[in-house]
C-alpha positions as a printed Julia matrix, in Angstrom:
229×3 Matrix{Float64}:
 -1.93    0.65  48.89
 -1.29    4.25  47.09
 -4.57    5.97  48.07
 -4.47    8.95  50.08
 -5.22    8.84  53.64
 -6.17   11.87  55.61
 -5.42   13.0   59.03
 -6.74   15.29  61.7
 -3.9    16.92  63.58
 -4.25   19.29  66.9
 -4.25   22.51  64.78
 -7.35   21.25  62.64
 -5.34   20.75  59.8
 -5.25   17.85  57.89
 -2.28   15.52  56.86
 -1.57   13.33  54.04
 -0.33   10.21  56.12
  1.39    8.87  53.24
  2.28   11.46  50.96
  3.24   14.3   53.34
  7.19   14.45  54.46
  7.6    12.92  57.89
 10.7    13.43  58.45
 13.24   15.97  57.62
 15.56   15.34  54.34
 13.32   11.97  53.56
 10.75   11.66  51.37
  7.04   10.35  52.24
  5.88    7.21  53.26
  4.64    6.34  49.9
  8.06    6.43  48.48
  9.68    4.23  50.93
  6.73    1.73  50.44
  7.02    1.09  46.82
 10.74    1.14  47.14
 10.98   -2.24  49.32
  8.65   -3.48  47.2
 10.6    -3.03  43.87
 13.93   -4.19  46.16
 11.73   -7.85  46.45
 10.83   -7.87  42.85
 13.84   -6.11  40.5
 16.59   -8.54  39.25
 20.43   -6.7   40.11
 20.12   -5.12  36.65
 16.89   -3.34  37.11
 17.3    -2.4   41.24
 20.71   -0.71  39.85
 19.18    0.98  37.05
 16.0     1.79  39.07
 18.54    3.22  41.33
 20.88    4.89  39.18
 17.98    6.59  37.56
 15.87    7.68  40.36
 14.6    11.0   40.68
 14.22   11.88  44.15
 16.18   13.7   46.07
 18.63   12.38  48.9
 20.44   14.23  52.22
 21.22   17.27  51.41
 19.27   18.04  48.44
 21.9    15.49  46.53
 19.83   13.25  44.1
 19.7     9.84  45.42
 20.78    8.99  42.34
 24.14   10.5   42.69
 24.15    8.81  46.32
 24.05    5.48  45.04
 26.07    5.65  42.27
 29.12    7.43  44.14
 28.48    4.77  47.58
 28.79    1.72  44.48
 31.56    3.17  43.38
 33.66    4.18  46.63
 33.0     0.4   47.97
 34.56   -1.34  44.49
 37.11    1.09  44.99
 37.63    0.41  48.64
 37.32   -3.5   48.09
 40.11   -3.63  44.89
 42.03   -1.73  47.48
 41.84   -3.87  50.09
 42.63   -6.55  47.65
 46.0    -5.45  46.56
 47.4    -3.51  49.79
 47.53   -5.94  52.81
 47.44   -2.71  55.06
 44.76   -1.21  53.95
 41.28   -0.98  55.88
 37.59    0.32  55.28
 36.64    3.74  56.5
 34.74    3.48  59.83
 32.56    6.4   58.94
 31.59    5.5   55.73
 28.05    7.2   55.46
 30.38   10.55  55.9
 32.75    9.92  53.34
 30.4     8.74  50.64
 28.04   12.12  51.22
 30.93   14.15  51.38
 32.38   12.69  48.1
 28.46   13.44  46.57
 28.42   16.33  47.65
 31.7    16.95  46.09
 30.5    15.98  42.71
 27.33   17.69  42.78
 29.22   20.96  43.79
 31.37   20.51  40.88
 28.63   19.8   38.19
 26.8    22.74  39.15
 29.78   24.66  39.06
 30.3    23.26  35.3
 26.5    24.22  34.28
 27.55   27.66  35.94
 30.34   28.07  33.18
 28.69   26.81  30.31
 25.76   29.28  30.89
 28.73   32.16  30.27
 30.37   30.33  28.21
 33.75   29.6   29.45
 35.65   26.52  28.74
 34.9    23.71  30.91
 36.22   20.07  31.25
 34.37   17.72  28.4
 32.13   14.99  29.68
 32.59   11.24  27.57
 30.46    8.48  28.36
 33.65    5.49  28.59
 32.31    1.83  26.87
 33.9    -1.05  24.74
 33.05   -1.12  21.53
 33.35   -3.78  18.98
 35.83   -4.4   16.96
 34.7    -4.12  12.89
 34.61   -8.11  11.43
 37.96  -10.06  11.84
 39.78   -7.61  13.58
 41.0    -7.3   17.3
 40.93   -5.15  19.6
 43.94   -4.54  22.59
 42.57   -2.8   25.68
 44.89   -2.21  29.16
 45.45   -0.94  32.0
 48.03    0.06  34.51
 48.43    1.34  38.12
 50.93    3.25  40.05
 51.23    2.85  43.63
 53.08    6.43  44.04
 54.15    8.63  40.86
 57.26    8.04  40.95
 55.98    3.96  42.65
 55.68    0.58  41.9
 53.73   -0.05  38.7
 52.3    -3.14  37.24
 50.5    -3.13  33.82
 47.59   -5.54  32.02
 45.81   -6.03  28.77
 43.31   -8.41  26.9
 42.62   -9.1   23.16
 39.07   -9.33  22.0
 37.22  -10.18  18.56
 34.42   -8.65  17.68
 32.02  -10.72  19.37
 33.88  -10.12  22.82
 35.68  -13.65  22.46
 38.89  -14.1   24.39
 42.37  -14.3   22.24
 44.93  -14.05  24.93
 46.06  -11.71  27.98
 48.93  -11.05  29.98
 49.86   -8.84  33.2
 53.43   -7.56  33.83
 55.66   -6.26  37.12
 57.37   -2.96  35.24
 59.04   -1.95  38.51
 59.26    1.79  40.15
 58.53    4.15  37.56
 56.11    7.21  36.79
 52.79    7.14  35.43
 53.1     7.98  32.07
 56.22    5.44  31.68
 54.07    2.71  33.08
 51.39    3.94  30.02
 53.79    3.62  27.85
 55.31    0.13  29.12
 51.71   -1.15  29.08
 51.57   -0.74  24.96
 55.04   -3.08  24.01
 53.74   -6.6   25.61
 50.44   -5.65  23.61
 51.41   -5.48  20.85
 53.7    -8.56  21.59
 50.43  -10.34  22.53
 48.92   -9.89  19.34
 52.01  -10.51  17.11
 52.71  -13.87  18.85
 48.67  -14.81  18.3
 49.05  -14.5   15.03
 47.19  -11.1   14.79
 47.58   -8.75  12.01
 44.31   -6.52  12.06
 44.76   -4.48  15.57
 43.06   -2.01  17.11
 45.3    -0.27  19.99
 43.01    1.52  22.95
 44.52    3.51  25.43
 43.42    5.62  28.19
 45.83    8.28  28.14
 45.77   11.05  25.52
 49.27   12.0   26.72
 50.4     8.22  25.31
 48.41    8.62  22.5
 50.03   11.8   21.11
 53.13   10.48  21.85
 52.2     7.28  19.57
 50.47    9.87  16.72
 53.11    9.36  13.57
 52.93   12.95  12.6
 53.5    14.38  16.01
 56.65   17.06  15.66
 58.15   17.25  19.51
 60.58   14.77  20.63
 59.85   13.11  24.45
 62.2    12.62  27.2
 59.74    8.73  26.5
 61.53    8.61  23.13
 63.32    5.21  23.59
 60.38    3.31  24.35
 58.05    5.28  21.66
């Protein structure tokens, strides 16, 4: 039910029962009524994107949008954690640390549309997706983590065809070392990978423009990385 529903209050004035904001830094009644509705009805894919795209605003004038997306986030994050380090344990206050961390990024995006407006050079935002491969070719994508910089560092990677198809994978113990030579370490079994498969037609993606210009043949500065390069 969506109509509107007036009410007499002790001042003579009239209220919208469930349109008008009840409660402060919530929305109406209305809203909260369709949305348990939609949570009975949506599949995962549409309550996320119904989520992820939703217009309203949260605590704190934050967009619930921005909410959600940073409390999914923060929980994968805190679960892979909890995964790897034995000693780890959730945050008790959660609710704080996920609006603080919102509020964080919402503070720094309008700080961004701030310096654009006078235009001064700001960080560029890139939308991050796999893309296929062109026909009979492969592509190598990996990933490594540091627990410290210098810390212990273990790399991965995968090898795809163009329809997504698994070729092979491996992950590796590299040992302590820094970030960027764990980057580094994490192209040489890679390559291996795809060598040993048979694999001629390779297409190399990193996440680190630091190990990419150091990989770029017409680059003109040597590394203290040279050896492995």
């Amino acid at each position: 039910m969506t109509h509107v529903v007036d009410w007499s209050i002790g001042s003579r004035e009239s209220t919208r029962f469930r349109h008008d904001r009840w409660v402060p830094l919530h929305g109406p009644l209305i809203d909260l009524a369709t949305g348990e509705h939609f949570f009975f009805i949506d599949n995962k894919e549409q309550w996320l994107l119904r989520n992820l795209s939703c217009s309203r605003q949260g605590s704190g004038d934050i967009s619930w949008a921005l909410i959600f997306g940073v409390n999914c986030w923060l929980f994968w994050k805190w679960r892979n954690k909890a995964l790897f380090d034995p000693h780890f344990s959730r945050p008790h206050e959660c609710t704080g640390i996920i609006f603080k961390t919102a509020s964080g990024f919402a503070f720094a995006r309008a700080a961004s549309d701030d310096l654009s407006i006078h235009n001064i050079a700001v960080k560029e935002w890139r939308n991050v997706g796999w893309r296929k491969p062109f026909p009979e070719w492969y592509k190598l994508n990996m990933d490594e983590a540091s627990k410290g910089n210098p810390g212990n560092a273990s790399v991965g990677g995968l090898a795809q065809d163009e329809h997504g198809r698994w070729l092979g994978g491996f992950v590796r113990n590299i040992g302590i070392t820094t970030s960027i030579t764990v980057e580094l370490w994490v192209v040489k079994p890679s390559l291996e990978l795809a060598w040993e498969s048979g694999v001629r037609k390779v297409i190399l993606e990193v996440n680190s423009e630091v190990v990419h210009s150091l990989l770029c043949p017409n680059r003109t500065q040597m590394s203290e990385h040279e050896a492995l390069v």
